[in-house]
C-alpha positions as CSV (number, residue, x, y, z in Angstrom):
1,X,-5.0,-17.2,-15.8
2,X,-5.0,-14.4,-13.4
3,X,-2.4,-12.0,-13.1
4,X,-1.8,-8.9,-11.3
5,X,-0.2,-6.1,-13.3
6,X,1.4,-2.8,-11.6
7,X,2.0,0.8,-12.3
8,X,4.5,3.2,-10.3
9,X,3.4,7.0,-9.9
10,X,5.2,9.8,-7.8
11,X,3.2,13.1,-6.1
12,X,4.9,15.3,-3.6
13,X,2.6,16.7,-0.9
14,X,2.0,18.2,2.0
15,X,0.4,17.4,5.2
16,X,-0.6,18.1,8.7
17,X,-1.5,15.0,11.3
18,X,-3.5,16.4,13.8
19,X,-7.2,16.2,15.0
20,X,-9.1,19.5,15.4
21,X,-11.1,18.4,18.6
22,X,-7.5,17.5,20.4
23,X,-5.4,19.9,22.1
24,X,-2.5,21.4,20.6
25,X,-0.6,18.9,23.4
26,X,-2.4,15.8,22.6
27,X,-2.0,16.2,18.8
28,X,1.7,16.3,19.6
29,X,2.0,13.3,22.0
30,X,0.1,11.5,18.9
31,X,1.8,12.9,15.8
32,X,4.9,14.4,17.2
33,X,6.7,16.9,14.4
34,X,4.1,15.5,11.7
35,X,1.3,17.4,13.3
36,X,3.6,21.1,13.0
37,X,1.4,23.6,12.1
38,X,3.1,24.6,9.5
39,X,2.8,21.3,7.6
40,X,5.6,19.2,6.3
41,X,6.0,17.6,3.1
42,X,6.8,14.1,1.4
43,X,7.5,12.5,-2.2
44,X,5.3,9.5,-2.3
45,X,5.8,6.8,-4.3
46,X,2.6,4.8,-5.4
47,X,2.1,1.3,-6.9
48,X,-1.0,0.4,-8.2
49,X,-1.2,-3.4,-8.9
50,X,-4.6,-4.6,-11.1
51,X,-5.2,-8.2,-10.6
52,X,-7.3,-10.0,-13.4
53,X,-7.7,-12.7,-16.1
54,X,-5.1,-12.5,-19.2
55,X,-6.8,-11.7,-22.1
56,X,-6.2,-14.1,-25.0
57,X,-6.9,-11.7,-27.4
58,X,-4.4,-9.0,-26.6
59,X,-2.3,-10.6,-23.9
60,X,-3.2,-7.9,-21.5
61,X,-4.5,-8.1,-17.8
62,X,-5.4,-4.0,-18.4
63,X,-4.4,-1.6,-20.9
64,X,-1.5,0.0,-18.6
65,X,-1.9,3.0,-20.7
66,X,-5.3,3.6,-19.7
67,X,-4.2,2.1,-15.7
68,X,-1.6,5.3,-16.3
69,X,-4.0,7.8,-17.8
70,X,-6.5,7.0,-14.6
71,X,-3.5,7.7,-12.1
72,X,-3.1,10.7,-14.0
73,X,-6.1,12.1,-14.0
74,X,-7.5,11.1,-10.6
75,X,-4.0,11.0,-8.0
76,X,-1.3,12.8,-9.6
77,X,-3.5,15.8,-10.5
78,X,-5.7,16.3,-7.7
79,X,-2.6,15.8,-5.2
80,X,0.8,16.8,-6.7
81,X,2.0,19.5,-5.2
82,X,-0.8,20.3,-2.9
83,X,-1.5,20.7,0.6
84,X,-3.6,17.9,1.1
85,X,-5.4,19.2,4.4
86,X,-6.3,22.7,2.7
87,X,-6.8,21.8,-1.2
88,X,-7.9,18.3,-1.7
89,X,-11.6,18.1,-0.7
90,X,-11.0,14.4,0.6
91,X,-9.2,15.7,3.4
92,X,-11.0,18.7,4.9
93,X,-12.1,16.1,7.4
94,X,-10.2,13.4,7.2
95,X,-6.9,13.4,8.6
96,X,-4.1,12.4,6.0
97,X,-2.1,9.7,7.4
98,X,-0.5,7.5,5.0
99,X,-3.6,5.2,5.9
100,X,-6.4,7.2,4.9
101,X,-4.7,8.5,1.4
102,X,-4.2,5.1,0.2
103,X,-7.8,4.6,0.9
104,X,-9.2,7.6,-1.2
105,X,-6.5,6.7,-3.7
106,X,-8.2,3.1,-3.8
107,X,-11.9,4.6,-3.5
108,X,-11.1,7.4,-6.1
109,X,-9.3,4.6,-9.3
110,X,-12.2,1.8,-7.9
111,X,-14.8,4.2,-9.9
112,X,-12.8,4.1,-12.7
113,X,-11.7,0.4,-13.1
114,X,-14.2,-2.6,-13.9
115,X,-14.8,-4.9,-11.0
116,X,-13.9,-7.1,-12.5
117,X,-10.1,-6.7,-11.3
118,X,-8.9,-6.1,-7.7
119,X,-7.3,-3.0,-7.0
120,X,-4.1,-3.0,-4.7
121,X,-2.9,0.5,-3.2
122,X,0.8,0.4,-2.3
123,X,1.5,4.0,-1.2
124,X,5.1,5.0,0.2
125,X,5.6,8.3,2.5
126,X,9.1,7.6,2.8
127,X,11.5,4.9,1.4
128,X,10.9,2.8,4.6
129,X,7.7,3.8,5.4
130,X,4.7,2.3,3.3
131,X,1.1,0.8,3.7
132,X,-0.5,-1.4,1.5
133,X,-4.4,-1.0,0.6
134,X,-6.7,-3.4,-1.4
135,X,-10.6,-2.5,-0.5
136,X,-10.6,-4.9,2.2
């Protein structure tokens, strides 16, 4: 039986949309007050859902303890309370839309957890803004 299992994290951040080869003017056209050069900030709200057979032994899809010890270690450390365009090496050249951090969040917990389970991002910039991620 396959099942998917979740776990919720939190990191505050900040950010600035823009692209260095665009004007000032076309940055802002395209990101509007996100691309401020001053940055701006968010609490995001992560889910990370595991999908994979029940284990008759233990009951378990995936230890969740070990799900919450990767999140830890590899998310909420390298991005809580940073600025992710001038501390988090993922993003020197990457812009970091809400897009592109779900995908290093994916990439970055995909090293850590066994094929053999899917990995589903669900990462929320703002309570009504979200994007959902899953390698594909």
């Amino acid at each position: 039986m396959r099942m998917k299992v979740c776990r919720r994290a939190h990191f505050n951040a900040a950010h600035r949309l823009y692209r260095k080869d665009w004007s000032d003017e076309q940055n802002v056209a395209i990101f509007g007050k996100c691309s401020n050069p001053n940055y701006h900030g968010h609490n995001y709200e992560l889910i990370v859902g595991v999908t994979g057979e029940v284990d008759p032994e233990t009951g378990f899809v995936i230890d969740l303890k070990k799900l919450k010890d990767y999140i830890k270690s590899e998310i909420e450390e390298a991005f809580d309370h940073k600025n992710l365009n001038e501390e988090v090496v993922e993003f020197k050249e990457l812009n970091p839309t809400a897009e592109n951090i779900a995908i290093v969040i994916w990439k970055k917990l995909r090293k850590k957890i066994d094929t053999t389970y899917d990995i589903e991002v669900t990462l929320y910039e703002t309570p009504r803004n979200f994007v959902v991620y899953n390698g594909e």
